[in-house]
TIDRENKOL-425805 format. One record per residue (C-alpha): x, y, z; residue number from 0. Coordinates in steps of 0.001 Angstrom, whole numbers, plus 500000, padded with zeros to 6 digits. Layout:
<pts>
<c1->X | c2->Y | c3->Z | pos->NUM>
...
</pts>
This chain:
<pts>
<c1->428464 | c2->966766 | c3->640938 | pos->0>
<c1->431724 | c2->966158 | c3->642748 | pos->1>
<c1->434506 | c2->963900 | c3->641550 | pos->2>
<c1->434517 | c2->960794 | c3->643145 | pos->3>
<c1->437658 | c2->959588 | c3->644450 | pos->4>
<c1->437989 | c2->955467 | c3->643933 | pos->5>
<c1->435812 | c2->952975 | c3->642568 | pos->6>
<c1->432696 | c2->953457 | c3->644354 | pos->7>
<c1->430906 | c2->955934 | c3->646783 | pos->8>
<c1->432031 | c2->953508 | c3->650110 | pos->9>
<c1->435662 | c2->953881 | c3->648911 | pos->10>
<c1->435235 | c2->957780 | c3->647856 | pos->11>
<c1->433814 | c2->957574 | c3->651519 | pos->12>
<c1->436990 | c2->956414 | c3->653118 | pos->13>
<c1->439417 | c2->957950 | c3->651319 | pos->14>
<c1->437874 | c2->961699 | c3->651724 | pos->15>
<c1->437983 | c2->961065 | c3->655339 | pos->16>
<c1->441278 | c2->959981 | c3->654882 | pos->17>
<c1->442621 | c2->962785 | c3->653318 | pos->18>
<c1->440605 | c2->964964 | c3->656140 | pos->19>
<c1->442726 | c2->963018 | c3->659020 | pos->20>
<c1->446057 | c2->963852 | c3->657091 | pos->21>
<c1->445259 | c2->967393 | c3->656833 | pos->22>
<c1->443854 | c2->967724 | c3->660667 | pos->23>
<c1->447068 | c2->965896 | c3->661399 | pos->24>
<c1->449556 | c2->968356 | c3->659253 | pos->25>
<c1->447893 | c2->971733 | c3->660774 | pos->26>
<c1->448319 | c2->970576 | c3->664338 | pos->27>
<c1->451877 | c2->969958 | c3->663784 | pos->28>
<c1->452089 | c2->974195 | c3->663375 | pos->29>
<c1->448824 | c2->975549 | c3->664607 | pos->30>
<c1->446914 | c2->975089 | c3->668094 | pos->31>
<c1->443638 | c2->972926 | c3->667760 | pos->32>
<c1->441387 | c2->975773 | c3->668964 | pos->33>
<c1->442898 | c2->978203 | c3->666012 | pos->34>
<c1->441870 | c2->975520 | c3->662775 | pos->35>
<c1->439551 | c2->976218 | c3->661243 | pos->36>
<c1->436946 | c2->974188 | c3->658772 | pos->37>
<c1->437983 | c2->976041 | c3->656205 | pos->38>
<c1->441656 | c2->975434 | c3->656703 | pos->39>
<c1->441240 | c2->971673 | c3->657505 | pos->40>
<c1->438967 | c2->971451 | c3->653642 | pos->41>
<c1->441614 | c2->973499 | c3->651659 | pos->42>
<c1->444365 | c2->971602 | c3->653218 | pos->43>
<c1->442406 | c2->968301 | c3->652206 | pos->44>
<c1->441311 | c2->969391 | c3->648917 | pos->45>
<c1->437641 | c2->968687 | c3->649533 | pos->46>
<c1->435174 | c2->971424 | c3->649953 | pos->47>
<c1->433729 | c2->972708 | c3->653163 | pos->48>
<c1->429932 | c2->971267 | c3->652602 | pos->49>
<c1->431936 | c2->968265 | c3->652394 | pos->50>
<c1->433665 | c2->968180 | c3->655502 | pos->51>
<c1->430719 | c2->968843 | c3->656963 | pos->52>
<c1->428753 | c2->966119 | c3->655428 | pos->53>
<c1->431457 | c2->964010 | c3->657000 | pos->54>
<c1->431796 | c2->965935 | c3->660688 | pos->55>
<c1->429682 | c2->967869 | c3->662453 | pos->56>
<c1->432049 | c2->970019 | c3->664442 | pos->57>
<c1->435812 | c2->970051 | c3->665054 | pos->58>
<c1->435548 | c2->968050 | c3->668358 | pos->59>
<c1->433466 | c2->965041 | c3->666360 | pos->60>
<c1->436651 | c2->965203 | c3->663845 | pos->61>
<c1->439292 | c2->964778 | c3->666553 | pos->62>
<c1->437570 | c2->961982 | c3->668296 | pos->63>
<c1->437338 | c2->960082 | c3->664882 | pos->64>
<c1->440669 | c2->961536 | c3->663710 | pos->65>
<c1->442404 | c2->959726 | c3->667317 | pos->66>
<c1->440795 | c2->956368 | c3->667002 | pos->67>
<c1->442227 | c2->956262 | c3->663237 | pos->68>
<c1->445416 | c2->957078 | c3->664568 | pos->69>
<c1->445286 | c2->954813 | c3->667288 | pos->70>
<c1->443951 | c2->951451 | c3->665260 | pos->71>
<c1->446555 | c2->952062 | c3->662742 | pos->72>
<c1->449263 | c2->952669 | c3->665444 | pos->73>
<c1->448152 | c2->949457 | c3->667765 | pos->74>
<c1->448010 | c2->947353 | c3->664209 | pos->75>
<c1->451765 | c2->948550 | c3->663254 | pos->76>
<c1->452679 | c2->947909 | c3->666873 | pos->77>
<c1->451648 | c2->944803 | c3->667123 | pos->78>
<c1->452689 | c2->943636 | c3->663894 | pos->79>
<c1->456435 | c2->945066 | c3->665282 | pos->80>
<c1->456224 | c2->943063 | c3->668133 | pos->81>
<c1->454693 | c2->939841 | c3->666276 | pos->82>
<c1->457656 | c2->937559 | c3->666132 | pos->83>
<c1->459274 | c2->938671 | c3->670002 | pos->84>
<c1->460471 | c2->935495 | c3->671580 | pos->85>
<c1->459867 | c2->936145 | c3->675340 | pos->86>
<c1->458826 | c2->939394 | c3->677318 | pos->87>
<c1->461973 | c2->940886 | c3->677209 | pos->88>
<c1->462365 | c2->940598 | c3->673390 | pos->89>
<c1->458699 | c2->941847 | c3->673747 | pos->90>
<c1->459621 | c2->945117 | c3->675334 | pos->91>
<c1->462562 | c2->945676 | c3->673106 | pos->92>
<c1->460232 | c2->945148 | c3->670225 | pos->93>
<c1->458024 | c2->947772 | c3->671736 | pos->94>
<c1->460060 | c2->950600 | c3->672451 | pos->95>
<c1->461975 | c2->950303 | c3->668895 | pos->96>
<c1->458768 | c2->949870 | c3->666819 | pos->97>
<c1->456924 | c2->952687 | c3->669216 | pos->98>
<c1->459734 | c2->955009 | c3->668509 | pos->99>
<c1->459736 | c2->954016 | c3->664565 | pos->100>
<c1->456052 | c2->954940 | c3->664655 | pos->101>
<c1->456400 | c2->958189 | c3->666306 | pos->102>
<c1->457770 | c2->959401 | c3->662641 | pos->103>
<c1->454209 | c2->958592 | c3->660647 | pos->104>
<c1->451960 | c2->958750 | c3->663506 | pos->105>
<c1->450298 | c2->961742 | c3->665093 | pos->106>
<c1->450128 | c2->960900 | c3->668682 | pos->107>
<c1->447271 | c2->961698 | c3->671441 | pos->108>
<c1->446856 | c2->965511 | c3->671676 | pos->109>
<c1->448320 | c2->967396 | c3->674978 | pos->110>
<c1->446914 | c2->969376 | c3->677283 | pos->111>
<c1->446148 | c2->972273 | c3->675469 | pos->112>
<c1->443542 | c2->970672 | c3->672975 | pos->113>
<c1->442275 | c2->968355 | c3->676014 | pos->114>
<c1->441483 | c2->971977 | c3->677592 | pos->115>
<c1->439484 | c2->973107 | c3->674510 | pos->116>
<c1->437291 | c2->969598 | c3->674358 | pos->117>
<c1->434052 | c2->968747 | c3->676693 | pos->118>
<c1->434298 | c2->966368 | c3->679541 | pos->119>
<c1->432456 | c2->963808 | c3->677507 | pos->120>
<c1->434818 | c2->963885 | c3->674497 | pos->121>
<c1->437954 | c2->963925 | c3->676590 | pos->122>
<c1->436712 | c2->961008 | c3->678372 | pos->123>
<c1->436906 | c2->959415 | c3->675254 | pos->124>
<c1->439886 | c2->960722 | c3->673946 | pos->125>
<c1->441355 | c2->959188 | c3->677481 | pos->126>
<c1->440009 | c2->955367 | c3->676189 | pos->127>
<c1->442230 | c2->955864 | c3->672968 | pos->128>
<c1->445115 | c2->956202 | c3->674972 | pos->129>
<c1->443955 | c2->953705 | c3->677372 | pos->130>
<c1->443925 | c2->951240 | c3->674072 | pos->131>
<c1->447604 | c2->951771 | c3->673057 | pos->132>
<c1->448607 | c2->951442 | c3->676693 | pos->133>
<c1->446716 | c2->947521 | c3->676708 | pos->134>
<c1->450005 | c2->946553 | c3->674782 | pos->135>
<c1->452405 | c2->947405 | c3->677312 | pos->136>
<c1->450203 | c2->946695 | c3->679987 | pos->137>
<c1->450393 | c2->942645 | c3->678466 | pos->138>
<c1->453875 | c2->943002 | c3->678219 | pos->139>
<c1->454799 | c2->943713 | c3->681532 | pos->140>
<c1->451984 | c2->941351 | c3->683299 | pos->141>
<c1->453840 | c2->938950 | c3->681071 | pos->142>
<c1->457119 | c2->939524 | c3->682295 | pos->143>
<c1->456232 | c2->939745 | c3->686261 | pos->144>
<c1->454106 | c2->936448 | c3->685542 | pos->145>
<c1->457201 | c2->934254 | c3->684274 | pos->146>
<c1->460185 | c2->935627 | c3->685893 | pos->147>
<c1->461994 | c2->937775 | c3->683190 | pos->148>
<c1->460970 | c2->941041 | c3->685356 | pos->149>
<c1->460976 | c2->942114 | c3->688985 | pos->150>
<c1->458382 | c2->939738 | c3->690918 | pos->151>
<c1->457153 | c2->943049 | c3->692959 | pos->152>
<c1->457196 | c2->945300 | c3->689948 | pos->153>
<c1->454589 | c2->947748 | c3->690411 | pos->154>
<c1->452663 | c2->947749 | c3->686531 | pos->155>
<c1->450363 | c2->950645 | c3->686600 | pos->156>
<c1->452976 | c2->952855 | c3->688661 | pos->157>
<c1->455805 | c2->951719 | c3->685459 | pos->158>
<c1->453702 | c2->952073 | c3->683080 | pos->159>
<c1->454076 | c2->956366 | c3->682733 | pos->160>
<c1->457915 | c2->956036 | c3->683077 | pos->161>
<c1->458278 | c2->953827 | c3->680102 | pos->162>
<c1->456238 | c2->956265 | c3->678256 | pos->163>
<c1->457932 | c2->958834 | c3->679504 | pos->164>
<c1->461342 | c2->958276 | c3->678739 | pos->165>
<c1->459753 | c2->957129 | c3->674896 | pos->166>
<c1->457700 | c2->960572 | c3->674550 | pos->167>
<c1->460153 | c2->962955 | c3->676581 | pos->168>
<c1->463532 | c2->961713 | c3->674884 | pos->169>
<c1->464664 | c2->963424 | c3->671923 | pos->170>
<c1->465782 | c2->960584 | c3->669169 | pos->171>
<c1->467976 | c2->961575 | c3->665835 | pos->172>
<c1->465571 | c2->961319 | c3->663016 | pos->173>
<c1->468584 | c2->960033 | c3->661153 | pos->174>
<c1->468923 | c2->956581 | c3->660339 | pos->175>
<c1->472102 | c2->955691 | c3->661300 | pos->176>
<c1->474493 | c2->954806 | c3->663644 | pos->177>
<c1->473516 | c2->958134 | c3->665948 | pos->178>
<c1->469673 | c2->957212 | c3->666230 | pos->179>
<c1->470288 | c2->953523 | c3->666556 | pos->180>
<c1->472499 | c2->953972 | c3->669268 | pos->181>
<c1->469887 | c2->956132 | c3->671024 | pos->182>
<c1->467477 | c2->953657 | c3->670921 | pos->183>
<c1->469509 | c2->950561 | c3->672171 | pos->184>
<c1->470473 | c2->953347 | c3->675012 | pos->185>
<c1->466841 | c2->954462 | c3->675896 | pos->186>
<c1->466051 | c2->949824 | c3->676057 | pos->187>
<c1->468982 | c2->949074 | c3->678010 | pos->188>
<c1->468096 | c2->951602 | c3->680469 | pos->189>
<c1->464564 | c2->950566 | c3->680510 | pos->190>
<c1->465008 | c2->946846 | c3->680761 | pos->191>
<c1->467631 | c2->947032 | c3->683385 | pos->192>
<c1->464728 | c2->948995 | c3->685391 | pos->193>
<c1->462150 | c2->946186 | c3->685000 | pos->194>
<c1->464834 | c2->943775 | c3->686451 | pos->195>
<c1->465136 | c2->941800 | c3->683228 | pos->196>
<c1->467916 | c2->939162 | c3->683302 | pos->197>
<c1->470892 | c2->940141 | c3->681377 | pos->198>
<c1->469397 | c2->942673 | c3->678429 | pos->199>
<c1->470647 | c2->941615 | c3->675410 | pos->200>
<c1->471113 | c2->943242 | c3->672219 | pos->201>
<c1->470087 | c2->940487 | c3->669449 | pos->202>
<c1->472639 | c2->941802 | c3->667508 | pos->203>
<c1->475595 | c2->942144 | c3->669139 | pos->204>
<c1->475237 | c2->939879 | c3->672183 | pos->205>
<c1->475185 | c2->940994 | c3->675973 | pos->206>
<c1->475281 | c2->944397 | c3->676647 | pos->207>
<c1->478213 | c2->946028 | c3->679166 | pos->208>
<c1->477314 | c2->947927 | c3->681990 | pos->209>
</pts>
Protein backbone atom coordinates (compact mmCIF):
# COMPACT_ATOMS: atom_id res chain seq x y z
CA UNK A 1 0.00 0.00 0.00
CA UNK A 2 1.41 3.43 -0.71
CA UNK A 3 2.66 5.87 1.89
CA UNK A 4 0.35 8.38 2.63
CA UNK A 5 1.52 11.79 2.67
CA UNK A 6 -0.34 13.96 5.70
CA UNK A 7 -2.84 13.14 8.13
CA UNK A 8 -5.54 11.75 6.17
CA UNK A 9 -6.39 10.49 2.57
CA UNK A 10 -8.14 14.27 1.64
CA UNK A 11 -4.79 15.85 2.66
CA UNK A 12 -2.55 12.92 0.97
CA UNK A 13 -5.07 14.00 -1.85
CA UNK A 14 -3.95 17.56 -2.06
CA UNK A 15 -0.63 17.41 -1.42
CA UNK A 16 0.17 14.58 -4.25
CA UNK A 17 -1.45 16.87 -6.62
CA UNK A 18 0.57 19.40 -5.28
CA UNK A 19 3.71 17.97 -5.73
CA UNK A 20 2.38 16.93 -9.46
CA UNK A 21 1.80 20.88 -10.26
CA UNK A 22 5.46 21.64 -9.00
CA UNK A 23 6.94 19.07 -11.11
CA UNK A 24 4.65 19.95 -14.39
CA UNK A 25 5.75 23.45 -13.51
CA UNK A 26 9.77 22.66 -13.19
CA UNK A 27 9.85 20.53 -16.65
CA UNK A 28 8.20 23.29 -18.62
CA UNK A 29 10.71 25.69 -17.48
CA UNK A 30 13.38 23.34 -19.82
CA UNK A 31 11.25 21.09 -21.92
CA UNK A 32 8.28 21.88 -24.49
CA UNK A 33 4.77 20.70 -23.16
CA UNK A 34 4.24 18.30 -26.09
CA UNK A 35 7.81 16.46 -25.22
CA UNK A 36 6.75 15.54 -21.12
CA UNK A 37 5.98 12.83 -20.60
CA UNK A 38 3.83 10.91 -17.65
CA UNK A 39 6.59 9.26 -16.75
CA UNK A 40 8.79 12.28 -16.42
CA UNK A 41 6.09 14.45 -14.69
CA UNK A 42 5.71 11.05 -11.79
CA UNK A 43 9.55 10.67 -11.31
CA UNK A 44 9.96 14.33 -11.07
CA UNK A 45 7.04 14.28 -8.38
CA UNK A 46 8.05 11.26 -6.64
CA UNK A 47 4.70 9.52 -7.00
CA UNK A 48 4.24 6.63 -9.27
CA UNK A 49 2.70 6.65 -12.69
CA UNK A 50 -0.72 4.62 -11.69
CA UNK A 51 -0.83 7.45 -9.45
CA UNK A 52 -0.75 10.26 -11.63
CA UNK A 53 -3.10 8.71 -13.44
CA UNK A 54 -5.51 8.07 -10.72
CA UNK A 55 -5.27 11.82 -10.35
CA UNK A 56 -5.31 12.93 -14.37
CA UNK A 57 -6.45 11.40 -17.15
CA UNK A 58 -4.23 12.85 -19.82
CA UNK A 59 -1.65 15.65 -19.97
CA UNK A 60 -4.18 18.27 -21.27
CA UNK A 61 -6.67 17.47 -18.02
CA UNK A 62 -3.28 18.18 -15.90
CA UNK A 63 -2.56 21.57 -17.48
CA UNK A 64 -6.04 22.84 -17.21
CA UNK A 65 -6.01 21.93 -13.40
CA UNK A 66 -2.29 22.75 -13.11
CA UNK A 67 -3.35 26.75 -14.59
CA UNK A 68 -6.30 27.33 -12.37
CA UNK A 69 -3.90 26.38 -9.28
CA UNK A 70 -1.57 28.75 -10.53
CA UNK A 71 -3.93 31.29 -11.20
CA UNK A 72 -6.05 31.16 -7.64
CA UNK A 73 -2.84 31.25 -5.85
CA UNK A 74 -1.49 34.13 -8.07
CA UNK A 75 -4.97 36.32 -7.92
CA UNK A 76 -4.93 35.51 -3.87
CA UNK A 77 -1.12 36.86 -3.55
CA UNK A 78 -2.14 39.70 -5.85
CA UNK A 79 -4.73 40.81 -4.17
CA UNK A 80 -3.41 40.45 -0.85
CA UNK A 81 -0.34 42.89 -2.49
CA UNK A 82 -2.68 45.31 -3.43
CA UNK A 83 -4.92 45.06 -0.11
CA UNK A 84 -3.94 48.18 1.71
CA UNK A 85 -3.55 50.67 -1.82
CA UNK A 86 -5.02 53.99 -0.92
CA UNK A 87 -6.50 55.20 -4.28
CA UNK A 88 -6.19 53.79 -7.95
CA UNK A 89 -2.98 55.02 -8.52
CA UNK A 90 -1.44 53.44 -5.37
CA UNK A 91 -3.59 50.53 -6.76
CA UNK A 92 -1.67 50.20 -9.97
CA UNK A 93 1.65 50.70 -8.34
CA UNK A 94 0.69 47.94 -6.00
CA UNK A 95 -0.05 45.84 -9.02
CA UNK A 96 2.78 46.05 -11.17
CA UNK A 97 5.35 45.63 -8.07
CA UNK A 98 3.50 42.65 -6.49
CA UNK A 99 2.81 41.16 -10.29
CA UNK A 100 6.45 41.41 -10.95
CA UNK A 101 7.36 39.89 -7.29
CA UNK A 102 5.11 37.00 -8.28
CA UNK A 103 6.57 36.34 -11.57
CA UNK A 104 9.62 34.69 -9.39
CA UNK A 105 7.26 31.73 -7.67
CA UNK A 106 4.62 31.64 -10.17
CA UNK A 107 4.47 29.75 -13.44
CA UNK A 108 2.54 31.95 -15.68
CA UNK A 109 -0.16 31.06 -18.57
CA UNK A 110 1.57 28.86 -21.20
CA UNK A 111 2.49 30.53 -24.80
CA UNK A 112 1.69 29.73 -27.95
CA UNK A 113 3.41 26.72 -28.45
CA UNK A 114 1.51 24.56 -25.76
CA UNK A 115 -1.85 26.55 -26.75
CA UNK A 116 -1.01 24.89 -30.32
CA UNK A 117 -0.72 21.36 -28.85
CA UNK A 118 -4.25 21.71 -26.71
CA UNK A 119 -7.99 21.23 -28.26
CA UNK A 120 -10.19 24.16 -28.93
CA UNK A 121 -12.23 23.26 -25.91
CA UNK A 122 -9.32 23.22 -23.43
CA UNK A 123 -7.75 26.36 -24.78
CA UNK A 124 -10.96 28.04 -24.42
CA UNK A 125 -10.54 27.40 -21.00
CA UNK A 126 -7.12 27.99 -20.55
CA UNK A 127 -8.19 31.63 -22.17
CA UNK A 128 -10.84 32.12 -18.88
CA UNK A 129 -7.72 31.65 -16.51
CA UNK A 130 -6.13 34.43 -18.01
CA UNK A 131 -9.28 36.25 -18.38
CA UNK A 132 -9.45 35.84 -14.29
CA UNK A 133 -6.05 37.47 -13.51
CA UNK A 134 -6.83 40.20 -16.01
CA UNK A 135 -10.43 41.06 -13.71
CA UNK A 136 -7.81 42.76 -11.32
CA UNK A 137 -6.49 45.21 -13.59
CA UNK A 138 -9.51 45.53 -15.40
CA UNK A 139 -11.07 47.04 -11.65
CA UNK A 140 -8.19 49.03 -11.37
CA UNK A 141 -8.34 50.98 -14.29
CA UNK A 142 -12.40 51.31 -14.41
CA UNK A 143 -11.53 52.67 -11.01
CA UNK A 144 -9.23 55.17 -12.02
CA UNK A 145 -11.24 56.53 -15.29
CA UNK A 146 -14.39 56.52 -12.84
CA UNK A 147 -12.84 59.09 -10.20
CA UNK A 148 -10.46 61.18 -12.04
CA UNK A 149 -6.92 59.81 -11.16
CA UNK A 150 -6.66 58.50 -14.98
CA UNK A 151 -7.40 59.82 -18.45
CA UNK A 152 -11.37 60.38 -18.67
CA UNK A 153 -11.19 58.84 -22.45
CA UNK A 154 -8.79 56.10 -21.55
CA UNK A 155 -9.53 53.29 -23.69
CA UNK A 156 -9.52 49.99 -20.88
CA UNK A 157 -9.64 46.95 -22.97
CA UNK A 158 -7.23 48.56 -25.72
CA UNK A 159 -4.58 49.38 -22.28
CA UNK A 160 -5.06 46.56 -20.86
CA UNK A 161 -2.26 44.32 -23.27
CA UNK A 162 0.28 47.22 -22.98
CA UNK A 163 0.42 47.11 -19.26
CA UNK A 164 0.95 43.48 -19.57
CA UNK A 165 3.18 43.87 -22.00
CA UNK A 166 5.68 46.04 -20.75
CA UNK A 167 5.28 43.60 -17.21
CA UNK A 168 5.81 40.21 -19.30
CA UNK A 169 8.21 41.61 -22.15
CA UNK A 170 10.65 43.63 -19.75
CA UNK A 171 13.54 41.92 -18.45
CA UNK A 172 13.81 42.76 -14.44
CA UNK A 173 17.23 41.95 -12.30
CA UNK A 174 16.34 39.03 -10.19
CA UNK A 175 18.56 40.75 -7.67
CA UNK A 176 17.18 42.41 -4.83
CA UNK A 177 18.69 45.50 -4.72
CA UNK A 178 19.11 48.78 -5.75
CA UNK A 179 19.38 47.54 -9.71
CA UNK A 180 15.91 45.63 -9.69
CA UNK A 181 14.19 48.19 -7.56
CA UNK A 182 15.08 50.83 -9.73
CA UNK A 183 13.69 48.84 -12.68
CA UNK A 184 10.56 48.52 -11.26
CA UNK A 185 9.88 52.19 -10.08
CA UNK A 186 11.10 52.81 -13.94
CA UNK A 187 8.69 50.26 -15.65
CA UNK A 188 5.46 52.31 -12.91
CA UNK A 189 6.49 55.68 -13.68
CA UNK A 190 6.34 55.01 -17.25
CA UNK A 191 3.12 53.24 -16.95
CA UNK A 192 1.28 55.67 -14.75
CA UNK A 193 2.36 58.67 -16.65
CA UNK A 194 0.56 56.73 -19.69
CA UNK A 195 -2.78 56.33 -17.85
CA UNK A 196 -2.67 60.16 -17.20
CA UNK A 197 -2.35 59.75 -13.45
CA UNK A 198 -1.79 63.05 -11.58
CA UNK A 199 1.68 63.50 -10.45
CA UNK A 200 3.08 59.61 -9.92
CA UNK A 201 4.53 59.44 -6.81
CA UNK A 202 6.97 57.22 -5.34
CA UNK A 203 5.70 56.58 -1.56
CA UNK A 204 9.05 56.55 -0.67
CA UNK A 205 10.83 59.18 -1.87
CA UNK A 206 8.17 61.74 -2.82
CA UNK A 207 7.35 63.08 -6.44
CA UNK A 208 9.07 61.66 -9.10
CA UNK A 209 11.22 64.04 -11.81
CA UNK A 210 10.57 63.89 -15.26
Amino acid sequence: MPKIIGQSLEEHREQTRVRIFAALGDLMETHTFDSITFAQIAAKAGVGRTALYNHFADKETLVLEYAMHETSGYIEQLRAGMAHATDPVDAMRLYIVTHLDLRRSFHFAPGPELRSVLSREAAMKMRDHVMLIEAVLRTVLEDGVADGSFTPDLDVDATMPLISACLIGRHIPEDDGNHRDRAIEAITVFVLRALGAKEPVDRARGPIEA
